[in-house]
N, C-alpha and C positions, 0 to 999 in steps of 0.2 A: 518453888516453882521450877520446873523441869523446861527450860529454854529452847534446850533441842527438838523438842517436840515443833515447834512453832515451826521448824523447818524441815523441808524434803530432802530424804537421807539421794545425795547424788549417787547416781545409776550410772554407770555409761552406759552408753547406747553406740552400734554400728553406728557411720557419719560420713558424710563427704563434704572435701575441701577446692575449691578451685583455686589457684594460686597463679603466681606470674607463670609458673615452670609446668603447672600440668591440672589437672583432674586428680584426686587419688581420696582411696577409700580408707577409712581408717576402721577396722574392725575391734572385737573385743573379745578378751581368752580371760577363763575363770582358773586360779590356782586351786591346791589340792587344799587350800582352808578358806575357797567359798570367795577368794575377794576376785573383784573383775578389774581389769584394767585395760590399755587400750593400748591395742598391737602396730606395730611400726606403719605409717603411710603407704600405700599399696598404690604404685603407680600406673595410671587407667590410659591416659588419652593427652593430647597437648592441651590446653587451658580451652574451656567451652562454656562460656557464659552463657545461662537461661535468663530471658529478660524477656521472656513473656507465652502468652499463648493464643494461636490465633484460629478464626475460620475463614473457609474461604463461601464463596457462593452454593456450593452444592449440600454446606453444615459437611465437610471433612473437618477434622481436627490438625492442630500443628502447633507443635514448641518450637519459639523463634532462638535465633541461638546466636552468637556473637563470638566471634574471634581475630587473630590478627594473621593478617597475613605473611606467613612465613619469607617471603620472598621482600615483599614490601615495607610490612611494618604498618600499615593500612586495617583498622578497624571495619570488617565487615559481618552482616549480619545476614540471615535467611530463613527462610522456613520447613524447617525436618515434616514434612507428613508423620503424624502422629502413630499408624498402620504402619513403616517402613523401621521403624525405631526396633534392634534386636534382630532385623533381620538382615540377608547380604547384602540386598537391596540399599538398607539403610546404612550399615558399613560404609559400603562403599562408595556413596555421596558426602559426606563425613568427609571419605579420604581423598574424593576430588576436590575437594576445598582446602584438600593439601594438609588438613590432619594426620598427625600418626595417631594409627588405633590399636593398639597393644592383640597381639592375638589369642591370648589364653580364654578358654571357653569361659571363666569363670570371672575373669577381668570382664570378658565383653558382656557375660550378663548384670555384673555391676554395674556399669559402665552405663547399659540399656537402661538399670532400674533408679539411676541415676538422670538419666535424660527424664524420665518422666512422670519423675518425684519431685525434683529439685527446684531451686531455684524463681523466680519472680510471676507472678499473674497477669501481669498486664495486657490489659487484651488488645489484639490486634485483629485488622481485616486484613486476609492474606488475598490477592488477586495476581493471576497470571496476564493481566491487562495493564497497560502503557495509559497513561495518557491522564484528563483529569478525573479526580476520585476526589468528591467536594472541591474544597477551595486549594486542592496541593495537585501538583502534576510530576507524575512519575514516565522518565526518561527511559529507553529501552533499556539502559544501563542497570536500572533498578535505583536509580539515585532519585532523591524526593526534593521535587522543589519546592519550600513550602510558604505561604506568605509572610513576610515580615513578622505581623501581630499575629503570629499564628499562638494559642494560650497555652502555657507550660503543662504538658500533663492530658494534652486530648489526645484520645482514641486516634491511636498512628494506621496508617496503613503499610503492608511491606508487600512488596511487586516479587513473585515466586515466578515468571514467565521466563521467556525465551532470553537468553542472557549471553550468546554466542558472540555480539558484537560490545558486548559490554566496553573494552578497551575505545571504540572509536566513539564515541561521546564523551570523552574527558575532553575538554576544550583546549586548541591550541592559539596561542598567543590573546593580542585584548582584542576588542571588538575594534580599538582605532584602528590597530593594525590590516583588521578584516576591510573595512570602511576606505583605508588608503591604499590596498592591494585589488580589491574588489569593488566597493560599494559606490565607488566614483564612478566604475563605468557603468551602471547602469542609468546617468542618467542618457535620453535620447535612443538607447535600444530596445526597443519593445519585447525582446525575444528572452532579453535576461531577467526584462522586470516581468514576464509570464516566469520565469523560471523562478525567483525568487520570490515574488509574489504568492507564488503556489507555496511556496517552503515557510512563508508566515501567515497564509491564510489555515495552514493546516490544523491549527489549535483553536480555532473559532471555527469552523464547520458547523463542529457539534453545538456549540454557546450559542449560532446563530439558527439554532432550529435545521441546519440543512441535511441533505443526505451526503452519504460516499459517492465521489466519484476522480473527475482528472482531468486532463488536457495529456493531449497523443501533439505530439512532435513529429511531425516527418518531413524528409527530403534528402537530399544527397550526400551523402557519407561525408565532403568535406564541407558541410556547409557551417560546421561548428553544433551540434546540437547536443553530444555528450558534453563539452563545455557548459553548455548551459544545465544540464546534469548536475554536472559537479559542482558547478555555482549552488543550486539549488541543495545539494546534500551537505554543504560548507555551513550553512546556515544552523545544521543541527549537530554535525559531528566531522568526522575524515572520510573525505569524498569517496577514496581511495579504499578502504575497506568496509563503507558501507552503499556502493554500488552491487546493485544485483541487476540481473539479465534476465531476460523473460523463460530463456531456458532452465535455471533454476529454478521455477516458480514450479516446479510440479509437485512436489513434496517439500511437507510441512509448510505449507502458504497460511493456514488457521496460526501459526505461533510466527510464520512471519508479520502477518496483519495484526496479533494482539499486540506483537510487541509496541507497533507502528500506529495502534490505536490514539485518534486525535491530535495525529503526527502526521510527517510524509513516507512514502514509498517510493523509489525511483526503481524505474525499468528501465534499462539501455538498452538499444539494436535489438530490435525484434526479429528481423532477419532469418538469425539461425533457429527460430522459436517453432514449434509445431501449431501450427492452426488449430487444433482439436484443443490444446492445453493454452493458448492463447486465449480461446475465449471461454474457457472454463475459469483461467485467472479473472478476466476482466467482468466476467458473472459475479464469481467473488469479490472482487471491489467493489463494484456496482451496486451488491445488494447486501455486504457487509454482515454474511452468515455463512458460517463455517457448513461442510456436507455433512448429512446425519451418517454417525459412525456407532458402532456396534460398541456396548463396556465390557469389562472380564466378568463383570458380575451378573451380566444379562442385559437384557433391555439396551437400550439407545444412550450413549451420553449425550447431555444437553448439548444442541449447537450452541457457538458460542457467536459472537455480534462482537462489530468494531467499525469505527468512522475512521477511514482511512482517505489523504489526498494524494492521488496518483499522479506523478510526474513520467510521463514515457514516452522515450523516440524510434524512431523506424526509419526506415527509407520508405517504406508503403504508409500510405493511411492505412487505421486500421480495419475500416471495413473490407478494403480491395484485399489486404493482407490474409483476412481471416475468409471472408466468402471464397477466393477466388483457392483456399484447401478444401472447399465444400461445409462449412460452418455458416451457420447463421448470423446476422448482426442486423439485431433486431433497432429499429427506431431509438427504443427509449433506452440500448445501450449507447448508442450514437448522440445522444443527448447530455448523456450523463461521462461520456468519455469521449471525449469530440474530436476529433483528429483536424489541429491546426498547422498550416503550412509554416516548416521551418527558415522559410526563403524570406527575406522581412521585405524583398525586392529592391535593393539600392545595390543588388550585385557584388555584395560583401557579406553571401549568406546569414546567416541569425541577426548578422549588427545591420544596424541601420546606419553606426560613425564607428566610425574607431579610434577616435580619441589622441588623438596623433601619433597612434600603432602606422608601420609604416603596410602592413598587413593583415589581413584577415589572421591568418598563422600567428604571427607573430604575436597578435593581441589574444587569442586562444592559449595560445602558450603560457604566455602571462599569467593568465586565468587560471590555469591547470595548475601552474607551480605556487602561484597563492593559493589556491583552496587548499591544498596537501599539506601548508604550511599554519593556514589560518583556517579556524576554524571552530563551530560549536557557541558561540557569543554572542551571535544574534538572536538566535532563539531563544537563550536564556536569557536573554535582557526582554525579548516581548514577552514571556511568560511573568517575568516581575513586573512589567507594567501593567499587565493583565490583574494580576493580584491583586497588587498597590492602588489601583486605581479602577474603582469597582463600575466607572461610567465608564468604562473603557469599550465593555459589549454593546450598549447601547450608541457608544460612539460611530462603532463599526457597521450596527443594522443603518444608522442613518448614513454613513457615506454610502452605504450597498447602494440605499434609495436613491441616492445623489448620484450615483453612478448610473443608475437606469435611468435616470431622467435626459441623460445626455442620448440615448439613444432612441429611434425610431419604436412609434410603437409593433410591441411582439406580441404574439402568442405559443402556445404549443413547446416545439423543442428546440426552438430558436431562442424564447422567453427563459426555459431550463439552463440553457447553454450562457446565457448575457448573465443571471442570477451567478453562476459558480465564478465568473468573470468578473462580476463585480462585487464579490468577496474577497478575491484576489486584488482587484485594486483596493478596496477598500485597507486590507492589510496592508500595502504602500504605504497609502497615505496616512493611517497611524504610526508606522515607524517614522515615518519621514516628519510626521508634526511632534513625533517626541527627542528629534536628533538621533535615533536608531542607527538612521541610513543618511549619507550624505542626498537625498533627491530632493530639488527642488519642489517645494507644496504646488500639486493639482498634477505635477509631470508622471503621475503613478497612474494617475486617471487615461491621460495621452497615451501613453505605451499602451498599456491593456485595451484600450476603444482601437487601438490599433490593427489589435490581435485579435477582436472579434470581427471589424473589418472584412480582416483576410477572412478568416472564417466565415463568415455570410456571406461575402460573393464566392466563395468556393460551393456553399453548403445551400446556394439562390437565399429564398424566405424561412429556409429550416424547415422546410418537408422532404427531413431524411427518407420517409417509405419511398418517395417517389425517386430517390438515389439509391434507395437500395436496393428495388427491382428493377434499374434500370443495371446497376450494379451485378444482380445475379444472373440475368441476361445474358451480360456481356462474360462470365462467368463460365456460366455454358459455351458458348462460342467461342469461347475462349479455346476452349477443350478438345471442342468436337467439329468445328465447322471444315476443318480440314482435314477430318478421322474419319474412320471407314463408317459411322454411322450414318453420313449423308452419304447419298450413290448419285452418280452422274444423275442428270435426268431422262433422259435417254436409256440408261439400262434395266435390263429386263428382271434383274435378280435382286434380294436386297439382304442385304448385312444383319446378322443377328445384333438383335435390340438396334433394331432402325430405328433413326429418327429421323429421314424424310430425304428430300433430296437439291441437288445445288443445279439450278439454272441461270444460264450466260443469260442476260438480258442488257443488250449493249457493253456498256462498258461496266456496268454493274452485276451484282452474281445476288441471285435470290436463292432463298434456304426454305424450300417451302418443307414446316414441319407438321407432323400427326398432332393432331388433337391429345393422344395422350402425352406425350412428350413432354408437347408446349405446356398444358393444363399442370402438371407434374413436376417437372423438371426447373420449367421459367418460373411459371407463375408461382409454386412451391405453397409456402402459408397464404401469399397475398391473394386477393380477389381479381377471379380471372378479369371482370370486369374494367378494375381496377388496372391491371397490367398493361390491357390492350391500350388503355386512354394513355398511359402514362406513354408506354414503348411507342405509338401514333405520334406522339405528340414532339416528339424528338425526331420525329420524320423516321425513323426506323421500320414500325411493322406498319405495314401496307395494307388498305382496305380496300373489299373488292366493288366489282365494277356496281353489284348493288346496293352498296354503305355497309355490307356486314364485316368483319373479321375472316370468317373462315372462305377463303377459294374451294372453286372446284376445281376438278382435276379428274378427264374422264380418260380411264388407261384400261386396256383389255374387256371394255364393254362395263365395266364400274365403274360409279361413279365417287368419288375422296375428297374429303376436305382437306384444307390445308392452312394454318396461320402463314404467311409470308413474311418475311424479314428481306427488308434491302441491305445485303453487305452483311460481314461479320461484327458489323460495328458500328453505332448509331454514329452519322454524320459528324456529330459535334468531338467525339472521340476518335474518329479514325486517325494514324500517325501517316 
């Protein structure tokens, strides 16, 4: 019986090895009597582990890949687009992640045929989105937090998005540390627990059925309200390097919001920000879809979607901010981004105590050099109670309710406005019932009913429209009441693109304007009807002597209408 038959005469075969030290190919050369043997380790690339393959939402292709980071010593992983492999493109993302890649053509085509040959199948979901993906929640870092019992061996997800700020969500110091630098003073300040409130409601938004949106901060530069900013961005990462200004937001806002996906966003000083790109950002928060944008391949890529919670301050609200560049701000964004006064009114801007700070500064200060220092803990700790503790959403819809019950009944965009409110408290008082946060149980409720407060007598019953044409009103007049578009009343001649004229009427000055103007210009989207009641009704426009709107006006034997305005400025706002 012939034995060797029973077994396969060994072949080498071409092969590759990953090792501590590198990648390398080991080929094979036949001598001149036929035998093959296998030629020295041919060195490709630094060590690159294949440990799986993934897609993303669109069905692209990708091999996940794994290596250590040269500087660190840090095990990190990512996703090569499967199209990108062999080419510059692909190179050179490779070498941003700090690999050496050999440059001989014939290395890097191994090297390619190697990526995506080699190595393990495990499949993975690639997403350039933040936030929860099932029961694990992925950090703009790309870091995965995943539940406890999560079971050895499931379907992983790996986050391929925007990764620019990846350093500021490593977490500094513990969470007591945050808790005894921070978390003490909020209780008794309404303005910090809107601020931090906002930065723990961010992850139940979406768990809670709600849409994208925010709370707007505004008032006087020192009244402390980037403090409360940074209070708020301390809770996920370093305040300090994940601060963005409104002015930044013009490009790449779709990869800033995926990152931020079922997270927070802060905007500082709107100020230096353009009107036109201010309310194109806050469109985008608001309705949490990216613009439709052309592909290389033809056709439209997908918009993409994201639940994002806006924390943003100004010196202006943001309606007066944005109408008074000629932009719109419609109702249901004023609902959904509410511009709440940063003045808590105890004359020690945002705070309402200070804690026996001997000043507003002083205790700001505090603020500032703790977040810089502490930071990133608390949100990882409510994301593990999230997990860990599957009543935890349901816990939160019922304090939401518990919180609306404390209020007056609403409707409309006042109802919109108390709801995102009391999401915000509701996160409170979850961290505070699990020891999260040092606040005493229900004082999460107080601060926040505090801040809608302010907010509804600012904002009357929450019939934004009727502030925002009073808003756009004052807008135009702003502009023009004293510009060559009105002419004396008295003069004979009139200004290109008139719009009407200013008469002395004792001590007050009327702006009698054209039907088309007013109709156009004031009234704009809203109903002229609508307009006249509302601008009437604030004692502004004037009706005439026969209950109508429009005055006559007989001049050169014609007769002209005219809407009337008292003043450049309805009664209740003139300075």
């Amino acid at each position: 019986m012939n034995t060797a038959a029973e077994f396969d005469t060994y072949t080498p075969r071409p092969r590759y090895e990953c090792t501590r030290s590198g990648v390398y190919h080991i080929g094979i050369k036949t001598d001149k009597e036929g035998n093959t043997s296998e030629t020295p380790p041919v060195w490709l690339s630094d060590p690159i582990r294949l440990i799986g393959r993934g897609t993303d939402g669109t069905g692209s292709h990708y091999r996940i890949i794994e290596w250590k980071d040269r500087l660190t010593g840090a095990a990190k992983q990512a996703a090569v687009p499967a199209a990108e492999i062999g080419s510059v493109q692909g190179w050179q993302r490779l070498q941003s992640y700090g690999l050496t890649i050999l440059s001989g053509r014939t290395k890097r085509e191994r090297l390619a045929d190697y990526l995506q040959t080699e190595g393990q199948d495990t499949p993975y979901t690639v997403t350039a989105q933040a936030g929860w993906h099932d029961k694990a929640y992925i950090l703009p870092s790309g870091e995965t937090i995943q539940p406890e019992n999560t079971p050895k061996g499931q379907a992983k997800t790996i986050y391929n998005g925007d990764k620019s700020r990846a350093a500021a969500y490593s977490p500094a110091g513990t969470l007591d540390d945050w808790n005894a630098a921070i978390g003490k003073h909020l209780t008794g300040n309404s303005r910090l627990c809107l601020a931090v409130g906002t930065a723990l409601a961010a992850p139940l938004i979406g768990l809670l059925g709600m849409e994208a949106g925010g709370f707007h901060l505004f008032g006087d530069s020192r009244d402390g309200k980037s403090t409360a900013a940074r209070a708020a961005l301390s809770v996920w990462g370093n305040p300090t390097a994940l601060m963005q200004t409104w002015t930044g937001t013009s490009h790449g806002f779709s990869n800033l919001a995926n990152a931020r996906n079922d997270g927070l966003l802060v905007l500082d000083e709107i100020g230096q920000a353009n009107p036109r790109q201010v309310a194109q950002t806050a469109y985008s928060v608001i309705n949490g879809i990216s613009k439709v944008q052309g592909a290389k391949e033809g056709g439209n890529r997908e918009s993409t979607r994201w639940k994002v919670l806006l924390f943003s301050t100004g010196e202006k609200p943001l309606e007066n901010f944005v109408e008074r560049g000629g932009e719109k701000w419609q109702a249901g964004q004023a609902a959904r981004l509410p511009s709440i006064p940063g003045n808590a009114g105890k004359g020690l801007g945002i705070y309402d105590t200070l804690h026996n700070f001997e000043s507003r500064a002083l205790l700001s200060e505090h603020i500032n050099q703790s977040a810089a220092a502490n930071y990133g803990t608390l949100g990882r700790a409510l994301i593990t109670l999230i997990q860990d503790n599957p009543e935890t959403v349901q816990t939160a819809r019922t304090l939401q309710d518990d919180f609306m019950q404390t209020l007056p009944a609403l409707n409309g965009q006042a109802r919109t406005v108390a709801l995102r409110l009391a999401a915000t408290a509701a996160a409170l008082e979850l961290a505070a019932r699990a020891r999260l946060i040092p606040l005493p149980i229900g004082s999460g409720f107080t601060a926040i009913k505090q801040c809608f407060e302010d907010w509804h007598g600012r904002a009357g019953s929450g019939k934004y429209e009727d502030q925002a044409i009073i808003g756009q009103a004052e807008a135009f007049m702003s502009i023009h009441a004293h510009g060559m578009r009105f002419s004396d009343w008295s003069d004979h001649h009139t200004n290109h693109d008139h719009a009407g004229y200013r008469k002395q009427a004792g001590e007050d000055v009327e702006y009698w304007i054209n039907p088309p103007t007013f109709e156009i210009e004031i009234c704009g989207s809203y109903d002229k009807a609508k307009t006249c009641e509302v601008l009437h009704a604030v004692g502004w426009l004037l009706k005439a002597e026969n209950g109508r709107w429009q005055h006559q006006r007989k001049r050169n034997g014609a007769l002209s209408r005219y809407y009337v305005l008292k003043n450049e400025a309805p009664p209740e706002t003139e300075e």
